[in-house]
C-alpha positions as CSV (number, residue, x, y, z in Angstrom):
1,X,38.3,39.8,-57.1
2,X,36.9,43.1,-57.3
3,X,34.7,43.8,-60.2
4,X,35.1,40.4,-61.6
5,X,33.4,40.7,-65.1
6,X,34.5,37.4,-67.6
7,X,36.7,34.5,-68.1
8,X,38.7,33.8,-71.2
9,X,39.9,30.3,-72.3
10,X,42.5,30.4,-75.1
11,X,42.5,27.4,-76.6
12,X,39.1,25.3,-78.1
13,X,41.2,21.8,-77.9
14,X,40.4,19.3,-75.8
15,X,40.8,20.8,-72.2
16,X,39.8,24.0,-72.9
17,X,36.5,23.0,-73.8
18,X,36.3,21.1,-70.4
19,X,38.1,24.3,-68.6
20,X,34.8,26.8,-70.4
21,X,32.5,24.4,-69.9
22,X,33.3,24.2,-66.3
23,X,33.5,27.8,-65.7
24,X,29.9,28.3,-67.4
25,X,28.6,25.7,-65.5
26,X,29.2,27.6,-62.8
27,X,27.3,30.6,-63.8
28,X,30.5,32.6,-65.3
29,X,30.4,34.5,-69.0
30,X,33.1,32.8,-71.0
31,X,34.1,33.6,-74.1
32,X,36.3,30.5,-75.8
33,X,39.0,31.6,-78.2
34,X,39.6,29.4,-81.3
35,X,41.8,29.5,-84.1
36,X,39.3,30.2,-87.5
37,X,35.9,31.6,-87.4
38,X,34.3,28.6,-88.8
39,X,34.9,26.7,-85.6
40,X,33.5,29.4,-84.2
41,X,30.8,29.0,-85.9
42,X,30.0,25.4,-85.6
43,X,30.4,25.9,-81.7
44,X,27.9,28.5,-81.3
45,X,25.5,27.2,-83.5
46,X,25.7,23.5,-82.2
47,X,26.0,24.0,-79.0
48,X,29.1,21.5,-78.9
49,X,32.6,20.9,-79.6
50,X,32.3,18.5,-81.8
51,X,35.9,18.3,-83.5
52,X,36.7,17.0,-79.6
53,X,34.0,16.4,-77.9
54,X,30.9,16.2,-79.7
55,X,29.2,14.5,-76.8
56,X,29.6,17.1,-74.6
57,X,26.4,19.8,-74.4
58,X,28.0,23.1,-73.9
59,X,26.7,25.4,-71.6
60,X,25.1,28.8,-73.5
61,X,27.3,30.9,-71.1
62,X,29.8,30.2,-73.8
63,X,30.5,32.2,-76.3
64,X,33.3,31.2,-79.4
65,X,35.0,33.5,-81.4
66,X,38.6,33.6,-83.6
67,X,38.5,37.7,-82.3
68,X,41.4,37.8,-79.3
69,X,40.5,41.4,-79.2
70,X,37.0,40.3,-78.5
71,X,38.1,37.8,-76.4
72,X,40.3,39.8,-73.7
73,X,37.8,42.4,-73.2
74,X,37.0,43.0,-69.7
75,X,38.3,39.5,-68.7
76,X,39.3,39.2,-65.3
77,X,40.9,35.6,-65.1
78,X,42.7,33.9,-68.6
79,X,42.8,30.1,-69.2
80,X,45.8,29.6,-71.4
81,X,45.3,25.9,-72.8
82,X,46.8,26.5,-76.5
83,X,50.0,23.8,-77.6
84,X,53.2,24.9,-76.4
85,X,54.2,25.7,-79.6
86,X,52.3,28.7,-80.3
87,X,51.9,30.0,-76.4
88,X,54.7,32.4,-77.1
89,X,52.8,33.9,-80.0
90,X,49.9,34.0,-78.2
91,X,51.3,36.3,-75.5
92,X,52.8,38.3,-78.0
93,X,48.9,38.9,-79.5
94,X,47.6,39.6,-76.1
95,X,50.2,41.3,-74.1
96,X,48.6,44.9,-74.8
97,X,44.8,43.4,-74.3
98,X,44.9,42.1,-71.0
99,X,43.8,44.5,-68.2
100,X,47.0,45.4,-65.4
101,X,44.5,43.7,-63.0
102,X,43.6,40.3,-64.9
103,X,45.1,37.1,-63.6
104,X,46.4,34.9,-66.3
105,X,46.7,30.9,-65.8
106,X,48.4,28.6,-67.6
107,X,46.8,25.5,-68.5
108,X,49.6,24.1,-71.0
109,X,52.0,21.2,-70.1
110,X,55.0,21.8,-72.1
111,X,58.9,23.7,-71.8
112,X,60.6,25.8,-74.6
113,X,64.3,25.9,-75.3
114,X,66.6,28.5,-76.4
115,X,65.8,29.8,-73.9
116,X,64.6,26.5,-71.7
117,X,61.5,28.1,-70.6
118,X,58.5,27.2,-68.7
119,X,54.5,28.7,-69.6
120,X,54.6,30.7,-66.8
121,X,58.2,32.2,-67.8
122,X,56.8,33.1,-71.1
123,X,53.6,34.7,-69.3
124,X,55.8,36.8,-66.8
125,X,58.2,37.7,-69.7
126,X,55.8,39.4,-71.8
127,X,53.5,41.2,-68.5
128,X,53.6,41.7,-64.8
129,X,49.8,40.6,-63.8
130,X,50.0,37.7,-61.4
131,X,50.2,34.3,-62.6
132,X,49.6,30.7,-61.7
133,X,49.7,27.4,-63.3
134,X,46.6,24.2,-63.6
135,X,48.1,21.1,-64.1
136,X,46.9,17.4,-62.8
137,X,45.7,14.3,-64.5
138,X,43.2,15.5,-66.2
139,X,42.0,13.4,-69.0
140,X,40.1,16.0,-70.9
141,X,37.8,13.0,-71.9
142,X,36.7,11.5,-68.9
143,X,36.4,15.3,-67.4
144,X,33.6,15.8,-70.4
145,X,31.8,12.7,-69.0
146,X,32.0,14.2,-65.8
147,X,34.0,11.7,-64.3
148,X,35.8,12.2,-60.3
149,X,39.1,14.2,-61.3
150,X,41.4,16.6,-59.2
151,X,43.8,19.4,-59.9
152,X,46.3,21.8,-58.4
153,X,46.0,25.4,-59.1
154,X,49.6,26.3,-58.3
155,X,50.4,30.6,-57.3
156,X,51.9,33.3,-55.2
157,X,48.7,34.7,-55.0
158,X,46.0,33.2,-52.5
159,X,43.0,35.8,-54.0
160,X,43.9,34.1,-57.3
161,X,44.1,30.2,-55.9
162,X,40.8,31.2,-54.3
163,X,39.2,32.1,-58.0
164,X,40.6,29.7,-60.0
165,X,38.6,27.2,-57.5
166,X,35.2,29.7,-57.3
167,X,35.5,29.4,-61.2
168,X,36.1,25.6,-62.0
169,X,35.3,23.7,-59.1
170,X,32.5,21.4,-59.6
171,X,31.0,18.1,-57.7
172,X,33.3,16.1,-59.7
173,X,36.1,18.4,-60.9
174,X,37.9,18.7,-57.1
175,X,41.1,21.6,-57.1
176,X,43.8,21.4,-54.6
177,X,46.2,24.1,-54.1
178,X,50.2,24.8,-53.7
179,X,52.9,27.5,-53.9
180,X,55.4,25.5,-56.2
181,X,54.3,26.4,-59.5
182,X,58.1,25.5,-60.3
183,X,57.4,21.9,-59.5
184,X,54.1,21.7,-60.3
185,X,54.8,22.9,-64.0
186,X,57.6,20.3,-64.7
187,X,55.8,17.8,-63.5
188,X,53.0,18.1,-66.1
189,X,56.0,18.5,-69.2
190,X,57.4,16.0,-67.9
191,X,55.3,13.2,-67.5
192,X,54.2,13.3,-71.3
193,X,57.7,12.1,-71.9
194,X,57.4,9.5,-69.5
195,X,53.7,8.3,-70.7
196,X,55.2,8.0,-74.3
197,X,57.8,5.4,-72.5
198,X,54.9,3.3,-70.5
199,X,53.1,3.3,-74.1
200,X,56.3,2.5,-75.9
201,X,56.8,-0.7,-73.4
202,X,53.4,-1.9,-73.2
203,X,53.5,-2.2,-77.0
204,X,56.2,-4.4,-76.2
205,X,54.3,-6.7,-73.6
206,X,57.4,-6.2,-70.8
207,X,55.2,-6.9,-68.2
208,X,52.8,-5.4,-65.0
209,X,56.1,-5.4,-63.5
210,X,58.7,-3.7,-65.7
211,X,55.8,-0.6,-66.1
212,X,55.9,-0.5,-62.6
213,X,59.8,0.1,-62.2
214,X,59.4,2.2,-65.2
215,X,56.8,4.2,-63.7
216,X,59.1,5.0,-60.4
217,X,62.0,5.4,-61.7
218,X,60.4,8.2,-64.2
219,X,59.1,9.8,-60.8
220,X,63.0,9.3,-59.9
221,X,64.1,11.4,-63.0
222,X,61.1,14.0,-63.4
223,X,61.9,14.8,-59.8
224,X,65.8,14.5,-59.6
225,X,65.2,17.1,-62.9
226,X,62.7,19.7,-61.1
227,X,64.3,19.7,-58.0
228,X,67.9,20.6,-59.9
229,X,65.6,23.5,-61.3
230,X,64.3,24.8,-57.8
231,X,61.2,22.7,-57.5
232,X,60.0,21.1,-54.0
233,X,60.8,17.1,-54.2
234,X,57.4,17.2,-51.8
235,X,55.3,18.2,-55.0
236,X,55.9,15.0,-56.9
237,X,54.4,13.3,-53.9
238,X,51.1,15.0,-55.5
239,X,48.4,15.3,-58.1
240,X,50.9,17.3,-60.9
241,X,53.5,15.0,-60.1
242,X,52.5,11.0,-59.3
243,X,48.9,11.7,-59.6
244,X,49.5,13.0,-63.6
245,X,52.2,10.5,-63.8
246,X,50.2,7.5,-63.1
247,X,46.9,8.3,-65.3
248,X,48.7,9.6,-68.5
249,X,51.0,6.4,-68.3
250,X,48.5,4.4,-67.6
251,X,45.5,5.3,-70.2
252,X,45.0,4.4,-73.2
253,X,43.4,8.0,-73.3
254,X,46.3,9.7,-73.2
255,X,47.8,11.0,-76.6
256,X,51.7,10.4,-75.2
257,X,50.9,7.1,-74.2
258,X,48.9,6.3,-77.7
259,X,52.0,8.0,-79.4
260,X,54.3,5.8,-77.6
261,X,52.3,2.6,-78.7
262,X,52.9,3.5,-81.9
263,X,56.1,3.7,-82.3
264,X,56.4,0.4,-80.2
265,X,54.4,-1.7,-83.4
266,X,57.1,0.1,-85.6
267,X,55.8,3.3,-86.8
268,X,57.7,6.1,-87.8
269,X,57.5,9.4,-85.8
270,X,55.4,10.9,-88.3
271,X,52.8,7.9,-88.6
272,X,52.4,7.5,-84.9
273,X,51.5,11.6,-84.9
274,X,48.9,11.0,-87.5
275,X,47.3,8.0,-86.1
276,X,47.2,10.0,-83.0
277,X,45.5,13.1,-84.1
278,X,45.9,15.5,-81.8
279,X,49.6,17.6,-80.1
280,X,51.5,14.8,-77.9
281,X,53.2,17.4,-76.3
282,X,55.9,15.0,-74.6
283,X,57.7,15.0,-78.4
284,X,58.2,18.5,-78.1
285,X,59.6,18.2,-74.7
286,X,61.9,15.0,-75.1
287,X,64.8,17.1,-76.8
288,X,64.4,20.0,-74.7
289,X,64.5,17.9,-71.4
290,X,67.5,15.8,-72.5
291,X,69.8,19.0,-73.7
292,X,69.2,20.5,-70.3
293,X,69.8,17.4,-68.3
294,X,72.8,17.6,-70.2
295,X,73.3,21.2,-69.2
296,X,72.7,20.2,-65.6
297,X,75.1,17.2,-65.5
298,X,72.0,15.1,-65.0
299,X,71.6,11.2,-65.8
300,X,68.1,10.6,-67.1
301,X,68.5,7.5,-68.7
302,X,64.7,6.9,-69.9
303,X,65.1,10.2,-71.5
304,X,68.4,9.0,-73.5
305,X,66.7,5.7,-74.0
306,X,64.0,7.4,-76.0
307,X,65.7,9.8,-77.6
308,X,67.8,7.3,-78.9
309,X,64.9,5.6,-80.2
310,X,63.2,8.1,-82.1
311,X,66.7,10.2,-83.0
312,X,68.8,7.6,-83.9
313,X,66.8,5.0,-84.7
314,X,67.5,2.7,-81.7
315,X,65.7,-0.7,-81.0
316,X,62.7,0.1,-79.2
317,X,63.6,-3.0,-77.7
318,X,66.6,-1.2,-76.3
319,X,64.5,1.1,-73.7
320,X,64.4,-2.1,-71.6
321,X,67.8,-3.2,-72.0
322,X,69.5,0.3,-71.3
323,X,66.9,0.5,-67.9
324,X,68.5,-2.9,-66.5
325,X,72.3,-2.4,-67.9
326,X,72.2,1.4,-66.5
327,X,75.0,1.1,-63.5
328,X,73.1,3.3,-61.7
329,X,71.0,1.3,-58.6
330,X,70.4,4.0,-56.2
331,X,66.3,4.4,-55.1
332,X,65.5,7.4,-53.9
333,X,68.4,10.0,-54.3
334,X,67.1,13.7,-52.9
335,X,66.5,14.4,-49.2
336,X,63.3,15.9,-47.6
């Protein structure tokens, strides 16, 4: 990209300190927005993260501030990685900073509703600057600890695929490419529902082999869903769909999955949030997912298992029960 001058990372959480620290790593001037000026503070003076990942040395490339305005000045390529539920007011701050030129990528894994509405919706509603979407598993943890990990930069726009990997790649951060940021971005909402399930059964000790048909037939749903939406099935086959759906519900790392164990020992919603300690975003997603499956004429019933659970105060025991007494028994239901 011509005159390529700064990166901006909205969001000091847990993967967008990975996403600055990976960028200044490589050499790039970051500036890391966060929410109040004394975490600002704490960052730049500490060298470190240390509400998420105080064992991580940041790289003095980075620079920390609450200022957006500060922020967006003279950034060529934007790192969205804020909660889904203040994205859309985040675009709304920025909308008039970010330079015509600037590619903006989105870095969150979660849908709105009313509208249902992916990141990269919300991006292209508020600007016209080219967009693309990072999603993967990516266990913001084990990528601190520089542990192997891939991801899929997903875009229209080949000079912004070929940034995104200039900017992050590293000998143990590996970034694979694709055009279906459709699929790509519903696989990464979706599969924090999913990991909340896996969590939810392994609480209840069903079984190596119940979590595996559990597992694929929430790759059946997630896909049946994004494909309904325009998505490539082929995508799922990949790192933001399989790949993503495997490690979150798998890992005892993973918020949805440690939210999901929660409410398996009997904890109400709002205990399992605070024992968790940081945005499960597949909570936020679970209604939105089942009223447009709804819309769609879609049967997703893990989703409906779950939201019965946590809605209507069903048996977690019944997530089991309502997988084996579904009548549906087809495998593998879309074409290639």
């Amino acid at each position: 990209m011509e005159n390529f001058k700064k990166v901006a990372v909205l969001g000091g959480g847990s993967f967008g300190t990975v996403l600055a620290n990976l960028a200044a790593s490589n050499d790039y001037k970051v500036s890391l927005w966060v929410r109040d000026a004394e975490q600002a503070l704490r960052i730049n003076s500490e060298g470190a993260n240390t509400s998420y990942h105080p064992e991580l040395k940041l790289s003095d490339n980075i620079q920390a501030t609450e200022d957006l305005n500060e922020v967006m000045r003279d950034a060529s390529i934007i790192f969205i990685a804020t909660p889904s539920i203040i994205f859309e007011q985040i675009m709304n701050r920025i909308s008039e900073l970010i330079d015509n030129k600037a590619y903006v990528i989105s870095c969150t894994k979660g849908i709105l509703e009313s509208p249902f509405r992916s990141m990269t919706d919300v991006i292209q509603n508020k600007i016209k600057n080219d967009v693309g979407v990072l999603s993967g598993p990516n266990l913001a943890k084990e990528i601190a600890q520089n542990k192997i990990a891939g991801t899929v930069i997903a875009s229209n726009n080949e000079d912004l695929i070929k940034l995104v990997k200039d900017t992050l790649s590293s000998k143990t951060f590996k970034i694979f490419s694709s055009n279906d940021i459709q699929g790509v971005e519903l696989g990464g909402a979706l599969k924090n529902i999913y990991a909340i399930i896996c969590g939810l059964a392994d609480s209840l000790e069903v079984g190596e082999n119940a979590l595996g048909l559990i597992l694929t037939r929430s790759m059946a749903e997630m896909s049946r869903f994004a494909v309904a939406k325009g998505a490539n099935p082929v995508t799922f086959l990949g790192l933001s769909g399989m790949g993503d759906l495997v490690a979150t519900c798998t890992s005892t790392l993973s918020r949805n999955y440690q939210l999901g164990h929660n409410l398996g020992t009997g904890m109400s919603l709002d205990d399992a949030k605070d024992n968790v300690g940081q945005v499960a975003e597949g909570i936020r997603a679970l209604e939105v997912i089942r009223n447009e499956s709804i819309s769609l004429d879609l049967k997703m019933p893990l989703i409906e298992s779950l939201y019965n659970i946590i809605y209507k105060k069903s048996s977690p025991d019944s997530l089991i029960n309502d997988l084996i007494n579904n009548p549906h028994e087809v495998d593998v239901e879309f074409k290639l």
